[in-house]
Biotite code that builds the C-alpha atoms (Angstrom):
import biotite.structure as struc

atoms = struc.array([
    struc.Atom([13.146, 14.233, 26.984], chain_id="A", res_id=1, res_name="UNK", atom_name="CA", element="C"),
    struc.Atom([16.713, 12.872, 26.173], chain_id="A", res_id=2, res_name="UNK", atom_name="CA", element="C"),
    struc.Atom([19.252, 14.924, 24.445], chain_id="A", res_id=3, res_name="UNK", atom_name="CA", element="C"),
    struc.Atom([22.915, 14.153, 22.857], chain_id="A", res_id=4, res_name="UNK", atom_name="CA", element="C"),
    struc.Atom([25.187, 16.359, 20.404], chain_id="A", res_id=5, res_name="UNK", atom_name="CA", element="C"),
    struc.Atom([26.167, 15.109, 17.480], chain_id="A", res_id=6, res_name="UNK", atom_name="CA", element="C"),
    struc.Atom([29.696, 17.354, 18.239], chain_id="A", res_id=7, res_name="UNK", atom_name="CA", element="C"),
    struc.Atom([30.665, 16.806, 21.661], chain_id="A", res_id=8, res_name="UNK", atom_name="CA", element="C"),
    struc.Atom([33.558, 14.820, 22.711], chain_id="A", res_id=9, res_name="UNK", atom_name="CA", element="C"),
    struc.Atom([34.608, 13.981, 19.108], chain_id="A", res_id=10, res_name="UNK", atom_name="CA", element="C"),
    struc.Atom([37.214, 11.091, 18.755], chain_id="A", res_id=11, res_name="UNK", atom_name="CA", element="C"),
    struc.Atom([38.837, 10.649, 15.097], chain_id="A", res_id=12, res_name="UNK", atom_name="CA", element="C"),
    struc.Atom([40.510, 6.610, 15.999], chain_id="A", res_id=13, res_name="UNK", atom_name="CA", element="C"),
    struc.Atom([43.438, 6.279, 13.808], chain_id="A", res_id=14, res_name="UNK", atom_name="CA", element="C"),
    struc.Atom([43.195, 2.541, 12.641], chain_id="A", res_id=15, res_name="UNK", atom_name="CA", element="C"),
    struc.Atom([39.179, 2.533, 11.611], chain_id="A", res_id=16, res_name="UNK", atom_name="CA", element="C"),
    struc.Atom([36.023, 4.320, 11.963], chain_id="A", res_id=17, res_name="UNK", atom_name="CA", element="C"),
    struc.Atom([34.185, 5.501, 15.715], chain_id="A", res_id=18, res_name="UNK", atom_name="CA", element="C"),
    struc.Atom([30.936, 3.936, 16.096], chain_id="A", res_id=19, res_name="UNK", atom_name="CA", element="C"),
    struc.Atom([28.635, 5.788, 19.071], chain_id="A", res_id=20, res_name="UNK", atom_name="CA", element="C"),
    struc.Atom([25.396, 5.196, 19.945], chain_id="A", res_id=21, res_name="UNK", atom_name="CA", element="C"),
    struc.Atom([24.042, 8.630, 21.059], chain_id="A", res_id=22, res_name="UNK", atom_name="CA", element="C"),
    struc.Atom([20.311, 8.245, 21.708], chain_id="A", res_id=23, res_name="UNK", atom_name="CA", element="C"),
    struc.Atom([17.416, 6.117, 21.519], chain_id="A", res_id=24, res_name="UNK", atom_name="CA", element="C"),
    struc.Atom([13.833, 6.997, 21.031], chain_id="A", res_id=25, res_name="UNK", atom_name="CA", element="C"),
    struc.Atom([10.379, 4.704, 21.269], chain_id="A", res_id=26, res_name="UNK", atom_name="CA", element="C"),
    struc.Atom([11.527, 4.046, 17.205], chain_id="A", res_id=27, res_name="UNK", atom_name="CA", element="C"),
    struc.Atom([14.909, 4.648, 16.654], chain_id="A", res_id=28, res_name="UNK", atom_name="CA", element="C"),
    struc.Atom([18.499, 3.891, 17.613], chain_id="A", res_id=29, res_name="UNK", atom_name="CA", element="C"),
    struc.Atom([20.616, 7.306, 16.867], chain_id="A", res_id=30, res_name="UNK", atom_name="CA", element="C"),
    struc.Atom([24.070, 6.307, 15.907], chain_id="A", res_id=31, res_name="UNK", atom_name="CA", element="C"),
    struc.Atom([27.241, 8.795, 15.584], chain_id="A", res_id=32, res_name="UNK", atom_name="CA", element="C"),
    struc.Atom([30.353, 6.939, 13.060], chain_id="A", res_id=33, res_name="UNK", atom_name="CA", element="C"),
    struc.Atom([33.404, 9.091, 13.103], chain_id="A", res_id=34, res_name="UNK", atom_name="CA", element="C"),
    struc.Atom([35.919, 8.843, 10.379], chain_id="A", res_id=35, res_name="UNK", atom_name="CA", element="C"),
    struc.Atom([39.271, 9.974, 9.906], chain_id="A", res_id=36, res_name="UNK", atom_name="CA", element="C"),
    struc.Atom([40.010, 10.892, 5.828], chain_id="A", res_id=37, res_name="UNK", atom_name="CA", element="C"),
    struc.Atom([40.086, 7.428, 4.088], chain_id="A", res_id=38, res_name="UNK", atom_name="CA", element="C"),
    struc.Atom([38.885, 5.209, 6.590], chain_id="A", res_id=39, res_name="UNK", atom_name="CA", element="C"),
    struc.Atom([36.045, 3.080, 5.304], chain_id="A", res_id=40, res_name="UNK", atom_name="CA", element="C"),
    struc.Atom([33.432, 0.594, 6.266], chain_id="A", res_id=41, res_name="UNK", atom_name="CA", element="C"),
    struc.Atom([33.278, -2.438, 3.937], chain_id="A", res_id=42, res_name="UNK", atom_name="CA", element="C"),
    struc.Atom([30.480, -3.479, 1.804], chain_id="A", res_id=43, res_name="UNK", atom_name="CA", element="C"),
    struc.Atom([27.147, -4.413, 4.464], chain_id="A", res_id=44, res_name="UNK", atom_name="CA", element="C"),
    struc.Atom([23.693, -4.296, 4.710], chain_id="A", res_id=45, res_name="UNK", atom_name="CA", element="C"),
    struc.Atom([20.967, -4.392, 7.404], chain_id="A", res_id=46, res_name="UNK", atom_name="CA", element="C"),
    struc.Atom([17.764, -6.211, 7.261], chain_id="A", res_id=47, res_name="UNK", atom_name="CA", element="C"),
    struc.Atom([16.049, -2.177, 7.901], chain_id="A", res_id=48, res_name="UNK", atom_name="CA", element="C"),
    struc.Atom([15.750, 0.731, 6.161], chain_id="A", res_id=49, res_name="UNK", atom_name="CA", element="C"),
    struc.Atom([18.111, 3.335, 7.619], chain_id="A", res_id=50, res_name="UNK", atom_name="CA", element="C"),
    struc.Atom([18.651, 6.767, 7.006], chain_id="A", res_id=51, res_name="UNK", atom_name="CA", element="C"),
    struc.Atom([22.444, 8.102, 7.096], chain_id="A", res_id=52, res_name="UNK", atom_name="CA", element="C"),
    struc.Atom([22.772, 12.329, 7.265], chain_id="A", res_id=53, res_name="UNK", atom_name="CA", element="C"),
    struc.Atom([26.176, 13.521, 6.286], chain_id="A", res_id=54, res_name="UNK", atom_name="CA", element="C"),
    struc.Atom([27.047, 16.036, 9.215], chain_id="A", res_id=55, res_name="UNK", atom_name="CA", element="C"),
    struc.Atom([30.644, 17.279, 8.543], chain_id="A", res_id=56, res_name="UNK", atom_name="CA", element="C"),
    struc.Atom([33.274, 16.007, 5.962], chain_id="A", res_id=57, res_name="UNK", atom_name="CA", element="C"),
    struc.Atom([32.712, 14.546, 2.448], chain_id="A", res_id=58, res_name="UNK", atom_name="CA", element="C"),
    struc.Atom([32.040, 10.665, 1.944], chain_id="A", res_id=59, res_name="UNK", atom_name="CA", element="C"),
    struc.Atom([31.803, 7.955, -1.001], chain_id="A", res_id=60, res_name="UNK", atom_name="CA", element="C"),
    struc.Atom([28.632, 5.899, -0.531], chain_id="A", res_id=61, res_name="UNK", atom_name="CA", element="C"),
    struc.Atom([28.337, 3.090, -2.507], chain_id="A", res_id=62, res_name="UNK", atom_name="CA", element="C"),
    struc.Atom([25.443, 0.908, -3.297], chain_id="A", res_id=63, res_name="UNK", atom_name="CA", element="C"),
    struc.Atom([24.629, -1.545, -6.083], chain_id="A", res_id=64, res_name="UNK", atom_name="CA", element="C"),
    struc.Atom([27.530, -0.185, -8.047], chain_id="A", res_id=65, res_name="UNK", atom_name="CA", element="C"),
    struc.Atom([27.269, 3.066, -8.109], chain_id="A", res_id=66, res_name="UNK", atom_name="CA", element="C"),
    struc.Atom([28.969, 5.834, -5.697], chain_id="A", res_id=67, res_name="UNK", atom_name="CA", element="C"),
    struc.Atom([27.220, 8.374, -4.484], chain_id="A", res_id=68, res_name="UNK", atom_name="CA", element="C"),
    struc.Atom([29.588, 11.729, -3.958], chain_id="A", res_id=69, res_name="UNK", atom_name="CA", element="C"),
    struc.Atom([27.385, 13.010, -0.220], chain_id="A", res_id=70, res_name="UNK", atom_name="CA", element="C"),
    struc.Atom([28.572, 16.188, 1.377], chain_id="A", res_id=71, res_name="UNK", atom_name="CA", element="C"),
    struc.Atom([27.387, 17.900, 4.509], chain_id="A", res_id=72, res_name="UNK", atom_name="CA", element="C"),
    struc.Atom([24.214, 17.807, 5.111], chain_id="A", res_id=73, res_name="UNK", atom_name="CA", element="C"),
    struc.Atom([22.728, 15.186, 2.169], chain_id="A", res_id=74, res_name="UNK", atom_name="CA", element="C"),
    struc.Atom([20.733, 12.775, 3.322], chain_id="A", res_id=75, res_name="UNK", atom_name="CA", element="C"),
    struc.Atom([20.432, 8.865, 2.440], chain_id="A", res_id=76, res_name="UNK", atom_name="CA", element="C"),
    struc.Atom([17.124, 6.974, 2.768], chain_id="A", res_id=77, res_name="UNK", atom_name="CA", element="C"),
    struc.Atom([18.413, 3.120, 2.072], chain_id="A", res_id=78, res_name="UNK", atom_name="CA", element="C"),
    struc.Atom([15.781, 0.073, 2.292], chain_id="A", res_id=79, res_name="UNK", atom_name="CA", element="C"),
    struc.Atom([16.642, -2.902, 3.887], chain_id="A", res_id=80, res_name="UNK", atom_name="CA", element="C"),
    struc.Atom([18.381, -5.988, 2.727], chain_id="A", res_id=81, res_name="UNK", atom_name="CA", element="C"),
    struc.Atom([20.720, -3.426, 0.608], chain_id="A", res_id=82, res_name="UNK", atom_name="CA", element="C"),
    struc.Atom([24.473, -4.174, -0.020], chain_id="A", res_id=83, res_name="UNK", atom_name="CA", element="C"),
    struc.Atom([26.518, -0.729, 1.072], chain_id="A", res_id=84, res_name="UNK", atom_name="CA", element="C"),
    struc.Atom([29.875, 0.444, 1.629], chain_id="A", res_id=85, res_name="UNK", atom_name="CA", element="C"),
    struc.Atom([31.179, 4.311, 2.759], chain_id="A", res_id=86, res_name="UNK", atom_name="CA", element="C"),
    struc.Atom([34.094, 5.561, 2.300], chain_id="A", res_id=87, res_name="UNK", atom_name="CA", element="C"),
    struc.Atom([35.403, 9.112, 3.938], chain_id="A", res_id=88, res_name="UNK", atom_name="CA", element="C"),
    struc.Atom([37.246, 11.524, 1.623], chain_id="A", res_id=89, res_name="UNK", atom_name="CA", element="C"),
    struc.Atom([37.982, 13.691, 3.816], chain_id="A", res_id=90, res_name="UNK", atom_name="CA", element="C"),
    struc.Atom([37.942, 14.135, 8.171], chain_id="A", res_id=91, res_name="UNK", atom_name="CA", element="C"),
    struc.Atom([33.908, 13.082, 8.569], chain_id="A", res_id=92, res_name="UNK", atom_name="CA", element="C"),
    struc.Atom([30.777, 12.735, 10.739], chain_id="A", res_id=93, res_name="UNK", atom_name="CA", element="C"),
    struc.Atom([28.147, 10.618, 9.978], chain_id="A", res_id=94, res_name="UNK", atom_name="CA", element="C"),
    struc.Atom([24.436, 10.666, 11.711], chain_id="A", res_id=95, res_name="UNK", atom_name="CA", element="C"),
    struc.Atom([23.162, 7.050, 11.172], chain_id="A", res_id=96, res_name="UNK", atom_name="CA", element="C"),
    struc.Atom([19.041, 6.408, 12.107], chain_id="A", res_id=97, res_name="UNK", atom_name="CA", element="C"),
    struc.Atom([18.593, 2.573, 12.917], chain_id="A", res_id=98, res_name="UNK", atom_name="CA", element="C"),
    struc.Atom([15.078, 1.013, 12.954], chain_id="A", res_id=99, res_name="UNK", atom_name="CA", element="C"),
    struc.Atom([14.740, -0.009, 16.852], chain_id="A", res_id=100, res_name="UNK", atom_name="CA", element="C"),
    struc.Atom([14.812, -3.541, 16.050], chain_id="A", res_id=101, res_name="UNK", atom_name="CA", element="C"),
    struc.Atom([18.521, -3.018, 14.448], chain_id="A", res_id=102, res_name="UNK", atom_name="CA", element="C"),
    struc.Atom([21.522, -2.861, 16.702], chain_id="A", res_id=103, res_name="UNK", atom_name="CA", element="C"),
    struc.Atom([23.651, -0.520, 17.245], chain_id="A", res_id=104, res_name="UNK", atom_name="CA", element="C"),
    struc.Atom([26.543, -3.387, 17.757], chain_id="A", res_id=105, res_name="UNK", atom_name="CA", element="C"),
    struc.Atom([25.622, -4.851, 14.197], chain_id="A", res_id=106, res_name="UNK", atom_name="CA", element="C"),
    struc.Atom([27.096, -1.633, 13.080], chain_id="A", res_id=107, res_name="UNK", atom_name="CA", element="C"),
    struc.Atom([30.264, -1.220, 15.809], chain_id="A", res_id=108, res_name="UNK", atom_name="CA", element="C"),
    struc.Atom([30.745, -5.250, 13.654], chain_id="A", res_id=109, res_name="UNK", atom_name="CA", element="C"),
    struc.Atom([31.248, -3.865, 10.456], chain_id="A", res_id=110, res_name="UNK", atom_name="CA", element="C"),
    struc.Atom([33.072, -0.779, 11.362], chain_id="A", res_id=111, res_name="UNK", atom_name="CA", element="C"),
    struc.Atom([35.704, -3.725, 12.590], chain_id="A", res_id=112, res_name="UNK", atom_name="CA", element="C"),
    struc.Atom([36.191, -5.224, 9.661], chain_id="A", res_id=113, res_name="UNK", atom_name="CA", element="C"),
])
């Protein structure tokens, strides 16, 4: 068994988003991005699917031209090979759920851009 909390230990960085791996399973990477109101992670993809869960705050996602308004607790189910930006509106926490053959440093990449 392996555990991790999705609230513990929060840091909100001033100049860009928090990327934190938490856990790892046999078929996932479990990934924690903090972001302070307006912070953003430019437009991305990965070659997986990924599924992001909005755990506090309110974010912009945008995809193919379109933004998505996601609160706490939506859920995004996004396919790979997918161009993608977010954008926090307000103070947020975001659970991201990599395929295990994605990286978790592909993402700490982008959220240095």
């Amino acid at each position: 068994m392996k555990t991790a909390s999705l609230y513990k230990d929060l840091t909100y960085q001033d100049n860009k988003p928090l990327v934190q791996p938490l856990l790892e399973t046999d078929f996932t990477r479990e990934i924690r991005i903090v972001f302070k109101g307006g912070q953003m992670m430019k437009e991305h993809f990965t070659p997986f699917p990924i599924v992001i869960e909005i755990v506090a705050g309110e974010i912009d996602f945008g995809t193919r031209g379109t933004i998505h308004r996601a609160v706490k607790g939506d859920l995004i189910s996004l396919g790979g090979d997918v161009p993608h930006d977010l954008t926090a509106l307000t103070d947020s926490i975001v659970r991201l759920t990599l395929s295990k053959p994605d990286r978790s440093e592909r993402v700490m990449q982008v959220a240095n851009q």
